[in-house]
matplotlib code that plots the C-alpha trace (Angstrom):
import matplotlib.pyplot as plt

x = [0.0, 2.7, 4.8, 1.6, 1.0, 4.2, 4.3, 0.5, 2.8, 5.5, 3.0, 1.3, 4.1, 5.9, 2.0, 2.3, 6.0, 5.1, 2.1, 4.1, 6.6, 4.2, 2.2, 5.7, 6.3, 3.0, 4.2, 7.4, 5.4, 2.9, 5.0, 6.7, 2.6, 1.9, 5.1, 4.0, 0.3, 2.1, 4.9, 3.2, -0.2, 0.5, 2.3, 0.0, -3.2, -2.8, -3.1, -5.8, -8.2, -7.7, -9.7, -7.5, -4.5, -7.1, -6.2, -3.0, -2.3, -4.8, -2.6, 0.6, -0.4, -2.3, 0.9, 2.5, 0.2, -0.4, 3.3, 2.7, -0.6, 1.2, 3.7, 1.2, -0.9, 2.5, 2.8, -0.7, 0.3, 3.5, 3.2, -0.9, -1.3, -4.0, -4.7, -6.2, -6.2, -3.3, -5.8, -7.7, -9.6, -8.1, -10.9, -10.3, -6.2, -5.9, -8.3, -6.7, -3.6, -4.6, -6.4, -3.6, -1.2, -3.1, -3.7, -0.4, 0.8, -1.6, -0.5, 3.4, 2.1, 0.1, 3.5, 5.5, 3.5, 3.6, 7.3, 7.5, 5.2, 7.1, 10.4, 8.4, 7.3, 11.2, 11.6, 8.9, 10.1, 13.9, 12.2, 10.4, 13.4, 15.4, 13.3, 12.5, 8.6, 6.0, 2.9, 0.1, 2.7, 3.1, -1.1, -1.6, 1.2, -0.1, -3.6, -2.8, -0.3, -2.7, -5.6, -3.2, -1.9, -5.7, -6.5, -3.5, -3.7, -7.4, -6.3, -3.6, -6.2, -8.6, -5.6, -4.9, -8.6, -9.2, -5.7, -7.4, -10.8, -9.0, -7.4, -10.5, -12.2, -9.3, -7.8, -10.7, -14.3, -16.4, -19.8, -21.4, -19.5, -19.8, -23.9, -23.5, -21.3, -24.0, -26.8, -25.0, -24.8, -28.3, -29.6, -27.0, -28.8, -32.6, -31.6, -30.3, -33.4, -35.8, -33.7, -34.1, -38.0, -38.5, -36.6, -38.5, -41.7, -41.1, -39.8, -43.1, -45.1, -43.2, -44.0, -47.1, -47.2, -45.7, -47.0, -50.3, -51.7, -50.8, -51.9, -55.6, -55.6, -55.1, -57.5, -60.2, -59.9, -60.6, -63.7, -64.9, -64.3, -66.2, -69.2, -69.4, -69.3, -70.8, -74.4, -72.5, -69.9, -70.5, -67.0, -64.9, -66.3, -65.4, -62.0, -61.7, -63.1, -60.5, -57.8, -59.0, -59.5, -55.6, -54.5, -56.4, -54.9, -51.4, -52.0, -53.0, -50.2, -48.0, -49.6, -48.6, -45.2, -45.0, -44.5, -41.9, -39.4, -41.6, -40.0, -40.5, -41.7, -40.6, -42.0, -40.5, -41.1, -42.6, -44.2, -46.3, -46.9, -48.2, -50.5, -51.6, -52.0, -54.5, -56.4, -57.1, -58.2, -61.6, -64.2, -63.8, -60.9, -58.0, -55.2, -51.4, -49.7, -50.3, -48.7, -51.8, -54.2, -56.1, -58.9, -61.4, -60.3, -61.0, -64.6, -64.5, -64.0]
y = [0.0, 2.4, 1.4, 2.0, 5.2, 6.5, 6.2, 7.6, 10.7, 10.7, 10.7, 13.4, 15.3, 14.7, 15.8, 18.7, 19.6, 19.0, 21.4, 24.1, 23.7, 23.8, 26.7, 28.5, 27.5, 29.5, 32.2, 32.0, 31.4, 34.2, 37.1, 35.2, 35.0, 38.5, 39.9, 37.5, 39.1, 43.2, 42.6, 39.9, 41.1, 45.0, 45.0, 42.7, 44.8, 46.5, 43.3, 41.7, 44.6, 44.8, 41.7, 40.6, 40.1, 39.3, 35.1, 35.4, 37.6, 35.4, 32.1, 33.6, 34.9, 31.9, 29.7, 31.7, 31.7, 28.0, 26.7, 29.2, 27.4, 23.8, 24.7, 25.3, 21.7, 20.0, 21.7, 20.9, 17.6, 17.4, 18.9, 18.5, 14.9, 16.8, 13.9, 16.1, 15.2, 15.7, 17.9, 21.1, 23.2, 26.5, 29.4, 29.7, 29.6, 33.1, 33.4, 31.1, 32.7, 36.2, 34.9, 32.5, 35.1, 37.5, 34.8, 33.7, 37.2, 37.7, 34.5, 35.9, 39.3, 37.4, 34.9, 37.9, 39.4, 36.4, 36.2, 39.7, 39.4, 35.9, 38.6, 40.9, 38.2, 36.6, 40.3, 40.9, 37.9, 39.3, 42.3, 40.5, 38.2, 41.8, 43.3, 46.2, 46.0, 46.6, 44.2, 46.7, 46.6, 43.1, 42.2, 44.8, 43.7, 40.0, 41.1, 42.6, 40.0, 37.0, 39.2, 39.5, 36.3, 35.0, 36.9, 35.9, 31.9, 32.9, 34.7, 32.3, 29.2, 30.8, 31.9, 27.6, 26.9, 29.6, 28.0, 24.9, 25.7, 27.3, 24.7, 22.4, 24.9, 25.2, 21.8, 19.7, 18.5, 21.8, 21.6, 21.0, 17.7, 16.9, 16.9, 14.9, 12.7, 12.4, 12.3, 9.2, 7.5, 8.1, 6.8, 3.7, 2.8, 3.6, 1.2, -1.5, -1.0, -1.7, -4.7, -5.9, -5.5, -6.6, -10.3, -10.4, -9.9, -12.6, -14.8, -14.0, -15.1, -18.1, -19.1, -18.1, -20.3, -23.3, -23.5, -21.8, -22.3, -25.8, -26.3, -25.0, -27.1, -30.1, -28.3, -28.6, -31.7, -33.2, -31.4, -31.8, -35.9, -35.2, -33.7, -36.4, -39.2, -37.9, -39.8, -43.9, -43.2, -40.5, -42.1, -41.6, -38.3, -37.5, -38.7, -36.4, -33.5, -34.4, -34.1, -31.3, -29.5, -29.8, -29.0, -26.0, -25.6, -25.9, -23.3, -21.1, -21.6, -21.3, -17.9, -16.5, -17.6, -16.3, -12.6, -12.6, -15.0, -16.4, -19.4, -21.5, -24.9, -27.2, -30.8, -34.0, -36.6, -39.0, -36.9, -35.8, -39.1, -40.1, -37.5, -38.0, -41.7, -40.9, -38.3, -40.8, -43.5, -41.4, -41.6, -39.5, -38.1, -38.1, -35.8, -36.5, -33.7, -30.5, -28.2, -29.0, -27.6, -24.7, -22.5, -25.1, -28.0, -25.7, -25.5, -28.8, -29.5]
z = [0.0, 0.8, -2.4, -4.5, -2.4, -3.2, -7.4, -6.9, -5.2, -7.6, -10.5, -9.1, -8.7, -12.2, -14.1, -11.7, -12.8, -16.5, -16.9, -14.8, -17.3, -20.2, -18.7, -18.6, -22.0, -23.5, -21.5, -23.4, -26.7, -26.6, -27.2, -30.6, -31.3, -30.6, -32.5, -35.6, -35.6, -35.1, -38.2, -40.4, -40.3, -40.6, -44.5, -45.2, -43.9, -47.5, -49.4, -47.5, -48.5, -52.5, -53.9, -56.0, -53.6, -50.8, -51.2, -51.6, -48.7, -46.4, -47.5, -47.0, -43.7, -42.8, -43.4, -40.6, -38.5, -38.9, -38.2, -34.5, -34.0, -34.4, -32.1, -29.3, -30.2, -29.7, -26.2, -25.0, -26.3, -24.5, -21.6, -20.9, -23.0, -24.5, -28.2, -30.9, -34.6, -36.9, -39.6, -37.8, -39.0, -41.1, -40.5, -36.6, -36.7, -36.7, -34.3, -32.0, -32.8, -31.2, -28.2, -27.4, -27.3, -25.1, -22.9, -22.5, -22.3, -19.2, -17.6, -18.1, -16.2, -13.5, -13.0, -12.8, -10.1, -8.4, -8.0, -7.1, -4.5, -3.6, -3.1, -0.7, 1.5, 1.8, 2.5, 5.0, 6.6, 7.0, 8.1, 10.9, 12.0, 12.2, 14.3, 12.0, 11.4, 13.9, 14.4, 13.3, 9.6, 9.0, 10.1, 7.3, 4.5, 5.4, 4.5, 1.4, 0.8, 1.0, -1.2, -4.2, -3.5, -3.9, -7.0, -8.7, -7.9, -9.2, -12.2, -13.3, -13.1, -14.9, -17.5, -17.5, -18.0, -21.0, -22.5, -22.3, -23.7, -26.7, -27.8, -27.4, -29.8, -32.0, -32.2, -31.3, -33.3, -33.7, -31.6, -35.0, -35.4, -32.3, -32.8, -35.8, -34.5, -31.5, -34.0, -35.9, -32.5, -31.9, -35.1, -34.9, -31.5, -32.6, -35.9, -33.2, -30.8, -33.6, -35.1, -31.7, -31.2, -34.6, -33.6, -30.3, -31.7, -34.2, -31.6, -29.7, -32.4, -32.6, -29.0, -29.3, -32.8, -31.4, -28.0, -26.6, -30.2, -30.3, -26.4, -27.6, -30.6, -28.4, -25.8, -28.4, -29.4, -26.0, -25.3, -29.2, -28.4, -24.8, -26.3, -29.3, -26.6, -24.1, -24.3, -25.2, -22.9, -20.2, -17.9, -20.8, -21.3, -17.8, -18.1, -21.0, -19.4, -16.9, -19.2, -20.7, -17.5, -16.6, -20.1, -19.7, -16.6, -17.7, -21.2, -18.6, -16.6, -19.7, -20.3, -16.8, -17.5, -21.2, -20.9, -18.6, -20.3, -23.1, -23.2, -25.9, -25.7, -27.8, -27.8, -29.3, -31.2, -28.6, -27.0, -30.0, -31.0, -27.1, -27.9, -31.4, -30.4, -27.2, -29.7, -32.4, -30.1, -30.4, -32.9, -36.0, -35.2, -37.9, -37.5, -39.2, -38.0, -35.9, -38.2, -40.1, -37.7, -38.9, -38.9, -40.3, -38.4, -35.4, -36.3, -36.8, -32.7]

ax = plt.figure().add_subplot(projection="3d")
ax.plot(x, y, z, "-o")
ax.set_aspect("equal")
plt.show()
């Protein structure tokens, strides 16, 4: 536990160290950005409003600007393991450009004030170890010290966050694609769901073919052979009143059962022929198979 504990701590602390130094790195690469825009996109301010010089002074400055933007996708890459694809889109570059820059500018100024205020608490504290400041001085430089110290921590994870979001926007699928991408998804499952009903209602009415219908058939047949001989043979009529009184039973049963696993009953060879042999024992009753039965031979029983 405290092995596993520990590389949890050293991972921690190496992901820590590796988007300070990538935070550090945009500070570093904002200016280049900024100085790119200023003396790239000033001569070319001329050429970008005649029409017919409009493309190529877009591509040319567009080329510039992209090789900056690819520079700061390797360093979320690198330094945040931010996984984008290898083709962008080219419309928001510039755009990206800009905002990156002034971002990463800010996040230079806010480090900067950091430090600086970092060098007036180590001299605060020299002052306190001297001797040299009073208590009602240092409450009041610890107040103000903490408030800035709170607004900048603020400020530079905001900074981190719009850094971020940027190069979602930038780098990543467009909210557009990311609806179609969600719509595709949507109409894959609803395709699937349907596939799926469709096979469970046929199964259904395959149960419900092969095994209450077959269950009535044979339900039929008992009390069509009770009523027929009922008057020469009122015991045997009994017995099959009997019989047709517990296969009723059991179809009903078998319809309790059905819709919550609908399982399908499948009978066999003997046992069909067990059957078919105690149906035509009776009089007037001829049946070769009971995928024969029918409508008519319904009315028939």
């Amino acid at each position: 536990m405290s092995v596993s504990g520990g590389e949890r701590g050293g991972a921690r602390t190496r992901l820590a160290v590796r988007r300070t130094v990538g935070v550090l790195a945009g500070c570093l690469t904002a200016p280049v950005g900024l100085l790119y825009l200023l003396f790239a996109g000033v001569p070319l301010g001329a050429f970008l409003l005649w029409p017919r010089t409009r493309l190529y002074a877009l591509g040319v400055f567009g080329s510039g600007a992209r090789r900056l933007v690819e520079v700061e996708r390797r360093r979320r890459t690198c330094f945040f393991g931010d996984r984008f694809p290898e083709t962008y889109g080219g419309e928001g570059v510039v755009r990206y450009l800009a905002v990156r820059s002034w971002s990463g500018l800010m996040c230079g100024v806010v480090l900067a004030l950091l430090g600086f205020g970092l060098v007036l608490a180590g001299l605060l504290a020299g002052g306190v170890v001297r001797g040299t400041i009073g208590t009602a001085e240092l409450l009041t430089q610890l107040v103000l010290g903490g408030v800035l110290l709170f607004l900048g921590l603020q400020g530079l994870f905001a900074l981190t966050a719009l850094d971020a979001r940027l190069a979602r926007e930038c780098f990543g699928p467009s909210e557009r694609e990311l609806l179609r991408r969600r719509i595709d998804e949507l109409s894959v499952s609803r395709a699937a769901v349907v596939r799926a009903v469709d096979v469970e209602r046929r199964r259904i009415e395959r149960d419900l073919h092969d095994g209450v219908q077959q269950r009535l058939v044979a339900l039929a047949m008992l009390i069509g052979r009770a009523r027929r001989g009922g008057g020469r043979d009122p015991e045997r009529a009994a017995e099959l009143l009997g019989q047709a009184h517990r296969e009723a039973q059991e179809v009903l049963a078998e319809l309790r059962e059905w819709p919550g696993g609908c399982t399908r009953r499948r009978w066999t060879a003997s046992a069909w022929r067990r059957r078919s042999a105690g149906w035509r024992s009776g009089a007037g009753c001829h049946c070769g198979s009971p995928t024969r039965w029918r409508g008519r031979s319904h009315a028939r029983w």
